[in-house]
N, CA and C of each residue as an Amber inpcrd file, in Angstrom:
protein
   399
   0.8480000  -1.1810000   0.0000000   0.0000000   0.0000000   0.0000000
   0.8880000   1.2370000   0.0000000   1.7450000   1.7060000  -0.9510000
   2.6810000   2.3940000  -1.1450000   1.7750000   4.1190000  -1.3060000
   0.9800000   3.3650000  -2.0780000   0.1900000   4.7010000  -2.8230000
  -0.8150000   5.7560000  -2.0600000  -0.9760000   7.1570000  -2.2070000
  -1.7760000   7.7440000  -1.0730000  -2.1730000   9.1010000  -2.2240000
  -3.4150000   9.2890000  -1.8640000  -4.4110000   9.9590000  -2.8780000
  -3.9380000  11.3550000  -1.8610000  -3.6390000  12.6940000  -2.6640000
  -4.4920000  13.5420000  -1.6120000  -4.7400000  14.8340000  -2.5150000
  -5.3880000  15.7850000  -1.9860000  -5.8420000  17.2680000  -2.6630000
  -5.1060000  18.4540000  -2.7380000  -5.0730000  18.7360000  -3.6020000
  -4.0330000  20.0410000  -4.0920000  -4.9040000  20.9910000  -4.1900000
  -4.9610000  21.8990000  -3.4710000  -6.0490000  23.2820000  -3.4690000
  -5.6540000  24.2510000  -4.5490000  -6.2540000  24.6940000  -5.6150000
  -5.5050000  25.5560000  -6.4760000  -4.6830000  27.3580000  -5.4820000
  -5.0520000  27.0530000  -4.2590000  -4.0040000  27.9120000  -3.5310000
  -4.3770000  27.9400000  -2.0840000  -3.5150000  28.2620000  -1.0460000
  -3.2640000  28.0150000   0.0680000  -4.2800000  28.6710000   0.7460000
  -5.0060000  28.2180000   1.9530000  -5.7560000  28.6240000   2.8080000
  -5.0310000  29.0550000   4.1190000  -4.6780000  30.6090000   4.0690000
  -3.9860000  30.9640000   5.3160000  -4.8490000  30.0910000   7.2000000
  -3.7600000  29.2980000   7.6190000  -4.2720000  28.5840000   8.7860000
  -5.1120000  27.4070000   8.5350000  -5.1040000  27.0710000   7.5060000
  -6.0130000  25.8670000   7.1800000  -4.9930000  24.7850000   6.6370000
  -4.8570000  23.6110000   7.6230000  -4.3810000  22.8370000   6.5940000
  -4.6340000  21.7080000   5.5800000  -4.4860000  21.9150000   4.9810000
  -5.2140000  20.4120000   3.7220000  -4.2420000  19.5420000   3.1430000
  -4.0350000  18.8850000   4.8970000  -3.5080000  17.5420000   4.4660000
  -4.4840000  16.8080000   4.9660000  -4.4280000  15.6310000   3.8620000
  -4.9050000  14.0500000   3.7740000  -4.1910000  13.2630000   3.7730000
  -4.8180000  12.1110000   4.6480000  -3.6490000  11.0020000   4.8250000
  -3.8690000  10.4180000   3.2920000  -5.1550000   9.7560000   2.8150000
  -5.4350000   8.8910000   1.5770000  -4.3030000   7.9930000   1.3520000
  -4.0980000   7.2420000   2.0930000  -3.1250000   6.4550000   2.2390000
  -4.2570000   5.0990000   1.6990000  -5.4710000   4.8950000   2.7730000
  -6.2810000   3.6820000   2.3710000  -7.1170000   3.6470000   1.3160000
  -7.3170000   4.8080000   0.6440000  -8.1360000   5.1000000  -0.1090000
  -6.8380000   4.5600000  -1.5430000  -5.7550000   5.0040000  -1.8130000
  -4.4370000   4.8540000  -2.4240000  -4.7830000   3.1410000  -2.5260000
  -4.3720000   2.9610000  -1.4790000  -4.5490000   1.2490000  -1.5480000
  -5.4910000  -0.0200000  -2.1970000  -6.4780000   1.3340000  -2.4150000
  -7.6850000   0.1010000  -3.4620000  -7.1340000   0.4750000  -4.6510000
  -7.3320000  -0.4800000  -5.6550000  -7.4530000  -0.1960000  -7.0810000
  -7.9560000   0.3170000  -7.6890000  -7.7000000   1.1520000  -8.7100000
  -8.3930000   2.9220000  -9.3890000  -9.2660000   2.2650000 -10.0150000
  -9.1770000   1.0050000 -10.6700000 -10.1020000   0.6830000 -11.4290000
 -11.5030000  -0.0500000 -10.3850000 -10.9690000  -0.4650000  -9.6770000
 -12.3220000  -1.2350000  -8.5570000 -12.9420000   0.5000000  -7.8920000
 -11.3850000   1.2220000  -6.8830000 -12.5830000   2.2240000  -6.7900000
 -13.4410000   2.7360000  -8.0010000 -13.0290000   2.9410000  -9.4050000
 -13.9540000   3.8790000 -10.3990000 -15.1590000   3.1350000 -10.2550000
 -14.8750000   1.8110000 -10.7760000 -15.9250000   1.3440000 -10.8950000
 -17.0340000   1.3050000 -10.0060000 -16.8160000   1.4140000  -8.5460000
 -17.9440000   1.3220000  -7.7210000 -18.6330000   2.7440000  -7.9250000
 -17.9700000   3.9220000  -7.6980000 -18.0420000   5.3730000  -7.7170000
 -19.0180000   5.1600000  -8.6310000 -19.2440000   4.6910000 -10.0430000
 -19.8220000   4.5610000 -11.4530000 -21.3370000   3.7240000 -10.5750000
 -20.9980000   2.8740000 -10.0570000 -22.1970000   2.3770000  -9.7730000
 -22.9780000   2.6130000  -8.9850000 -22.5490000   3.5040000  -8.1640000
 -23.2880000   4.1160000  -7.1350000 -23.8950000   5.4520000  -7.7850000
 -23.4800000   5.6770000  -8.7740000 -24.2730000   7.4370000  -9.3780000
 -22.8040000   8.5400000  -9.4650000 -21.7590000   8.1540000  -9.3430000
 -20.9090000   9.5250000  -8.6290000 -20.2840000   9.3580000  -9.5960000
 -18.9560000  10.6580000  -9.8680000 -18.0380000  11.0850000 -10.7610000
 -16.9850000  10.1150000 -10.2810000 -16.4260000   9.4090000 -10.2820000
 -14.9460000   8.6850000  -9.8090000 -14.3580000   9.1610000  -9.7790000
 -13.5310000   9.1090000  -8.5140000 -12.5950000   9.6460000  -7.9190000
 -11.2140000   9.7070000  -8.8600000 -11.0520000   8.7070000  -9.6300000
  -9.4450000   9.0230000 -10.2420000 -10.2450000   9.6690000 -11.3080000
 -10.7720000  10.3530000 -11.6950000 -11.5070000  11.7390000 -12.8900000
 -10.9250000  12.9900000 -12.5770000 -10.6690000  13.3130000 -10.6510000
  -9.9420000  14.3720000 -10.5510000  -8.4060000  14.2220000 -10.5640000
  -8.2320000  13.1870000 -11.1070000  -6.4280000  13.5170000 -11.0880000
  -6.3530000  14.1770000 -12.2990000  -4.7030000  14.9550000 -11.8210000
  -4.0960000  16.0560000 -12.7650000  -2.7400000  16.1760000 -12.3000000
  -2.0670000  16.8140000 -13.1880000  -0.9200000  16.8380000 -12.9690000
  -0.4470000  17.9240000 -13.4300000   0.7590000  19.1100000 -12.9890000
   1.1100000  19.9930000 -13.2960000   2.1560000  19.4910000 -14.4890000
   2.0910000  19.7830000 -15.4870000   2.7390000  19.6580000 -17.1310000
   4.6440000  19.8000000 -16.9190000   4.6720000  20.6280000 -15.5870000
   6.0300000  21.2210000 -14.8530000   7.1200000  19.7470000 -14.7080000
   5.5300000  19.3530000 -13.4420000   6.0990000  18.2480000 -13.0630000
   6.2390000  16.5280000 -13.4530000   5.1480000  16.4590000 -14.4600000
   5.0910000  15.4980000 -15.1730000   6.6560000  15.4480000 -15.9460000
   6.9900000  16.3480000 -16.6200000   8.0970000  16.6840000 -17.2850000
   9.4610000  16.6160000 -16.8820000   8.8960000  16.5990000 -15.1790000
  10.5190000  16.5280000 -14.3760000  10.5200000  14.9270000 -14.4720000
   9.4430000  14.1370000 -14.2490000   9.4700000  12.8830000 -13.8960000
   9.8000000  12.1780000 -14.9900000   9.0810000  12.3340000 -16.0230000
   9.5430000  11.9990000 -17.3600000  11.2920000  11.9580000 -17.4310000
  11.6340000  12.9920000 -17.3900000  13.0650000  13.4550000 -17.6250000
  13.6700000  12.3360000 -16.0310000  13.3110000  12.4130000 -15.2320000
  14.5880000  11.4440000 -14.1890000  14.2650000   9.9470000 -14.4900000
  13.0770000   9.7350000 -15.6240000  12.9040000   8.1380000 -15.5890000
  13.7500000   7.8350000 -17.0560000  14.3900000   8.8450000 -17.7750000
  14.9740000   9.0580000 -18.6020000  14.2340000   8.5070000 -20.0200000
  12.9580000   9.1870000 -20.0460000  12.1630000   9.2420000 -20.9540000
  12.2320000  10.4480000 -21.7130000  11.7270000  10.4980000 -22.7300000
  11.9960000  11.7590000 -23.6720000  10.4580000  12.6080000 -23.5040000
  10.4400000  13.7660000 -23.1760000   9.5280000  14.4820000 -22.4420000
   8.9470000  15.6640000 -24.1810000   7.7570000  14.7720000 -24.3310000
   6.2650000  15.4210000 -25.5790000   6.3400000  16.6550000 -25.3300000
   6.0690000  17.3760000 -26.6310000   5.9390000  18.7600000 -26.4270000
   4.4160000  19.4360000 -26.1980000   3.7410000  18.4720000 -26.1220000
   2.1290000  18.6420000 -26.0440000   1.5790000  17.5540000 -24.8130000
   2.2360000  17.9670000 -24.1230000   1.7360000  17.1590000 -22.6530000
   0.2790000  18.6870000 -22.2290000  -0.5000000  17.2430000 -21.3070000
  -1.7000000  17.3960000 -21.3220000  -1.5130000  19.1990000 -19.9940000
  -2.6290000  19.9140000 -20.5550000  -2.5010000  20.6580000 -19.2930000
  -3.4650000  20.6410000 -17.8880000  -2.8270000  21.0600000 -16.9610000
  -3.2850000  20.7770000 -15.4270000  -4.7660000  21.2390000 -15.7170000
  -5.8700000  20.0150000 -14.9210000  -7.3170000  20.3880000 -14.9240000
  -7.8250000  20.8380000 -13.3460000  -8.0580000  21.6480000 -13.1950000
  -8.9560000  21.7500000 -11.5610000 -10.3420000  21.9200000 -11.9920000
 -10.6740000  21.1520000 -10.5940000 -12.2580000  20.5760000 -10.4770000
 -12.9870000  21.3590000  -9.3480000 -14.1010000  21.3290000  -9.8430000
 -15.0980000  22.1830000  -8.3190000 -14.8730000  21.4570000  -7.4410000
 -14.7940000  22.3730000  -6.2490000 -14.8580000  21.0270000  -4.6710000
 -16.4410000  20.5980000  -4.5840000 -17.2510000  21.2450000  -5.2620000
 -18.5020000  20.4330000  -4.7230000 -18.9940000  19.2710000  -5.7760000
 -18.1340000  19.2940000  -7.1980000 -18.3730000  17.8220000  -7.6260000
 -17.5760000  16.6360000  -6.7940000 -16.3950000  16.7230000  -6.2500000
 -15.9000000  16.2660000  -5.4300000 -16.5850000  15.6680000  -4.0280000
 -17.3750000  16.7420000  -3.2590000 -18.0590000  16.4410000  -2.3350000
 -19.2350000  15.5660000  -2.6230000 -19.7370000  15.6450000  -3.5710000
 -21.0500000  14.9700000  -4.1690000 -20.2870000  13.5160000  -3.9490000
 -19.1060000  12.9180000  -4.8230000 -18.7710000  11.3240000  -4.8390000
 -18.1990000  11.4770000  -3.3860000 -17.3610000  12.1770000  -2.6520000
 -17.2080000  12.1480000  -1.0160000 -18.1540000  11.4010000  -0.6140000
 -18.9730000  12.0640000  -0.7980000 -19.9450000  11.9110000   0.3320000
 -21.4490000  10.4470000   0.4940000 -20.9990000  10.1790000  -1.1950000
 -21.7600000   9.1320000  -1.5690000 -20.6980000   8.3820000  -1.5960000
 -19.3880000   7.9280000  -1.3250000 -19.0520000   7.1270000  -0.9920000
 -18.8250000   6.9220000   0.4250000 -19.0210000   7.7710000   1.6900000
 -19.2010000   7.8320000   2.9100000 -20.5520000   6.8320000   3.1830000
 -21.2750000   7.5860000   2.6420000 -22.9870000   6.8220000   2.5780000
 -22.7480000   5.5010000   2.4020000 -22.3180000   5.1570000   1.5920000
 -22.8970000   3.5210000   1.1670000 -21.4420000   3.1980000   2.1470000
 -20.3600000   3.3270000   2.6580000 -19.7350000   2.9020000   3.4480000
 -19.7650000   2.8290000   4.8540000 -20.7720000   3.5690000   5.4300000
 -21.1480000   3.7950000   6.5280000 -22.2590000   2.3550000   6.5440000
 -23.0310000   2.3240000   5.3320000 -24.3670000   1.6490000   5.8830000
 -23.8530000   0.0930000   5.7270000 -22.5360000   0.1770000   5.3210000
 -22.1940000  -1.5410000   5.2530000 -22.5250000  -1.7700000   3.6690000
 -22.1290000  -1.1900000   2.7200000 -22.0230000  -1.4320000   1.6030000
 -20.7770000  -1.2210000   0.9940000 -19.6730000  -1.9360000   1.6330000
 -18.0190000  -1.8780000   1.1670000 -17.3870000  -3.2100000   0.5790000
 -17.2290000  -3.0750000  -0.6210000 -16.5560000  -3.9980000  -1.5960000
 -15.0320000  -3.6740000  -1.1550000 -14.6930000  -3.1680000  -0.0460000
 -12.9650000  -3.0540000   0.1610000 -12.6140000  -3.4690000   1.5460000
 -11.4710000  -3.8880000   1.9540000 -11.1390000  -4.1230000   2.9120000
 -11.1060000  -2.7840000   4.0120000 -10.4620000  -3.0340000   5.3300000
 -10.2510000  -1.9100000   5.9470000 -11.1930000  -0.6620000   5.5230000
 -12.2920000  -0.8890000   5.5780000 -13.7340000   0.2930000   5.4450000
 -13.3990000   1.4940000   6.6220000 -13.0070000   1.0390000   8.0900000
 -12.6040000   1.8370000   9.1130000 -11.6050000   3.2820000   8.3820000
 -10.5980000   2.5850000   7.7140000  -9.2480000   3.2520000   7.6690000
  -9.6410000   4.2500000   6.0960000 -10.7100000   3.7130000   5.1640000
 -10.9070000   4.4720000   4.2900000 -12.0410000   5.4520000   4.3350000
 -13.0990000   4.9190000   5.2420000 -13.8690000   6.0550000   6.0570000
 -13.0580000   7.1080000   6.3220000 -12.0360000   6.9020000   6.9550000
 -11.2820000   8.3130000   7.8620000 -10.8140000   8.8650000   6.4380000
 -10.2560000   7.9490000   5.6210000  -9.4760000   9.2110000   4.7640000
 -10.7470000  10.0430000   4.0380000 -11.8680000   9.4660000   3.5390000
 -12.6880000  10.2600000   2.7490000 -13.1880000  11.2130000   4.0260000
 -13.5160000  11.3780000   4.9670000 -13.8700000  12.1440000   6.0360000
 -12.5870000  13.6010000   6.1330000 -11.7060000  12.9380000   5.8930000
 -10.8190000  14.0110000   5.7330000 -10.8220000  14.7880000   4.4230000
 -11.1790000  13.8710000   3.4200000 -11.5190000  14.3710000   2.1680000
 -12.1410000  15.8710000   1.6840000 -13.6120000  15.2980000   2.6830000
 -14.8520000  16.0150000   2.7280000 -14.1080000  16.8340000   3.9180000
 -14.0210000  17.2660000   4.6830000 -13.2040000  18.3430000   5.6890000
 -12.8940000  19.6610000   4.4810000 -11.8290000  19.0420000   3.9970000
 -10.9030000  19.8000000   3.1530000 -11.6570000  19.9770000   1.6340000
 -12.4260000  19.4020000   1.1210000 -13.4960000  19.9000000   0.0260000
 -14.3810000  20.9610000   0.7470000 -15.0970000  20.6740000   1.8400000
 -16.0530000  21.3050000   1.9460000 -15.0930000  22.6750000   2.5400000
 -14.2270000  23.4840000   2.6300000 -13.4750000  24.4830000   3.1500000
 -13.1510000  25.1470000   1.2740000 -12.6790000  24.3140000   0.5840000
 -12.5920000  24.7240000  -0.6250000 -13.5510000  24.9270000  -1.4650000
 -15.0550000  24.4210000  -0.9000000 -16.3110000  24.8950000  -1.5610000
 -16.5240000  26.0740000  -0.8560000 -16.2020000  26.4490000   0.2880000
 -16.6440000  27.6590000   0.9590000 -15.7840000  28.7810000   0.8930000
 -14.4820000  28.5680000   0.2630000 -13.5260000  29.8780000  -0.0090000
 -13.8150000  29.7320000  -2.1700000 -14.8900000  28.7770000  -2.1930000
 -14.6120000  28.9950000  -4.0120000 -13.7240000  28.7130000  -4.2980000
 -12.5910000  28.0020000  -4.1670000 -11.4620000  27.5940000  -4.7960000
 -11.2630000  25.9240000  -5.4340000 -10.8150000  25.8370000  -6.2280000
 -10.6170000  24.6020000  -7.1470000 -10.0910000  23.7680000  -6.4590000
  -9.4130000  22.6500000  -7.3890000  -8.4060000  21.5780000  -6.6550000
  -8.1040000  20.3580000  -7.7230000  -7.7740000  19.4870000  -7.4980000
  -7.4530000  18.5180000  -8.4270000  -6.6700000  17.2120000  -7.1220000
  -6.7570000  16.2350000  -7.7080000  -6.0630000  14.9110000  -7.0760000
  -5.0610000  14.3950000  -7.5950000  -4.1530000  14.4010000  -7.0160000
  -3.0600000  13.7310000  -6.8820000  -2.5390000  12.6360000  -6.4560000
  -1.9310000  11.5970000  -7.1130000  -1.2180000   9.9480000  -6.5180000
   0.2680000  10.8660000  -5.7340000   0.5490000  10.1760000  -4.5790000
   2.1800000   9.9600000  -4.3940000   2.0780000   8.4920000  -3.9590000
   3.0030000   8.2520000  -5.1470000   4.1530000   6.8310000  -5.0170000
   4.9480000   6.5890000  -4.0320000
């Protein structure tokens, strides 16, 4: 479980911090989480990943790949489409409808999720998702 999801605010909230663990959430598979997200009604969660074009380009370049001149550019997403699959995946995980292990440990991360969405729906500011490896 190397992998950990978390939110990039398109800019800093003086005194607020928006860290997420998404460590357990990281740990399911993008394709099992999409797919449930899909079946429950919601946007899937790996829809908000993005990547700054900056840094894609650095990574490219240290894996000693040859870095496109038309790499994709960075997308930010409303926090309240975000909160919408949050929160419907809270729902059906709360009521005992979890196709994943450790439900406890991925409860907390989407709870933290929704914390830090719902602060970025209330200052209007964007965001996008991010993997760290």
């Amino acid at each position: 479980m190397g992998a950990a999801l978390f939110i990039v605010p398109e800019r800093e909230i003086a005194g607020f911090d928006t860290f997420v663990n998404g460590k357990s959430l990281g740990g399911i598979d993008a394709e099992v989480l999409d797919k449930y997200c899909e079946a429950i009604g919601v946007t899937p969660l790996y829809s908000f990943c993005s990547i700054d074009p900056e840094d894609l380009a650095e990574m490219l370049e240290d894996a000693g790949e040859d870095v496109p001149d038309d790499l994709p550019d960075l997308q930010w997403f409303d926090a309240s489409t975000g909160l919408t699959s949050v929160r419907a995946l809270l729902g059906k995980l709360r009521a005992g409808e979890a196709p994943f292990a450790n439900v406890e440990k991925i409860i907390e991360d989407l709870e933290e999720f929704e914390r830090v969405l719902e602060r970025l729906e209330n200052e209007r500011l964007r965001w996008y998702l991010s993997v760290d490896c």
